[in-house]
C-alpha positions as CSV (number, residue, x, y, z in Angstrom):
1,X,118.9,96.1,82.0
2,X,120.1,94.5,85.2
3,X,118.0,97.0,87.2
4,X,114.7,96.3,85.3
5,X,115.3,92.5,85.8
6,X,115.7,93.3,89.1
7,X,112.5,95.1,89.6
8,X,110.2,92.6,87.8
9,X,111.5,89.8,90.5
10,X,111.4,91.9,93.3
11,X,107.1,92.9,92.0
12,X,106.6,89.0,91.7
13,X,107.9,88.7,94.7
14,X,105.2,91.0,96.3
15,X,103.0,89.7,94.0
16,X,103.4,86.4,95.8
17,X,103.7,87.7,99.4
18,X,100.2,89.4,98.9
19,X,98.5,86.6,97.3
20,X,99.5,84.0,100.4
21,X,98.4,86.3,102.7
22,X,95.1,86.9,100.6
23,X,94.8,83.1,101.1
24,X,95.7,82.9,105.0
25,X,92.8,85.3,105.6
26,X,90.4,83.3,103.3
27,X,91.2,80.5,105.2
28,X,91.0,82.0,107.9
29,X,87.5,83.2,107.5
30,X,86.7,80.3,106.9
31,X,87.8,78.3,109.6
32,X,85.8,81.3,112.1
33,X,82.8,80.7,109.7
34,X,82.4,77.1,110.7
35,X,84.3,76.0,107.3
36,X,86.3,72.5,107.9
37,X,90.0,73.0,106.4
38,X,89.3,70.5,103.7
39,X,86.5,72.7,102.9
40,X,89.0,76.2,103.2
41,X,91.9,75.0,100.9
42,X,88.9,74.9,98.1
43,X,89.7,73.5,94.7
44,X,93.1,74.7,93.3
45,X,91.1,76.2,90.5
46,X,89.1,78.3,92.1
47,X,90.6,81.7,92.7
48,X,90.6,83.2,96.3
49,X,87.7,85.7,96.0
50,X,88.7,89.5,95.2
51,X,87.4,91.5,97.5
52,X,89.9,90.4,100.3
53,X,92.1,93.9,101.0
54,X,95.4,92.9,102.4
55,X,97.1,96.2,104.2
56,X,100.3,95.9,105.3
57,X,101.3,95.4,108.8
58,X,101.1,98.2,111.2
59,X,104.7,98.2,111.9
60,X,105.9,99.1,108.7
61,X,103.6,102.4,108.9
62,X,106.4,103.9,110.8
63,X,106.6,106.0,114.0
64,X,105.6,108.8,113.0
65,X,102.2,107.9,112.4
């Protein structure tokens, strides 16, 4: 039981990580795009759009590649 609890935190965790750097990269389009930053943080109801692919870092690719 301890390791499922575990697990769940540790996906929400990700969860989380990959949906602030979803929104860094919106904003970030944005603020390239000519968008003001009042205009990038958006209302809080609005969800960040989905086609936004977030890869991981190329350092975590190992190596070998």
């Amino acid at each position: 039981m301890e390791t499922f609890k575990k697990r769940q935190k540790e996906m929400r965790r990700l969860e989380r990580q990959r949906d602030k750097m979803a929104r860094r990269m919106e904003r970030k389009l944005h603020r390239s795009a000519g968008g003001s930053s009042e205009e990038a943080s958006g209302d809080p109801d609005q969800s960040p759009s989905e086609d936004v692919a977030v890869e991981p870092p190329a350092a975590e690719a190992g190596p070998n590649q």
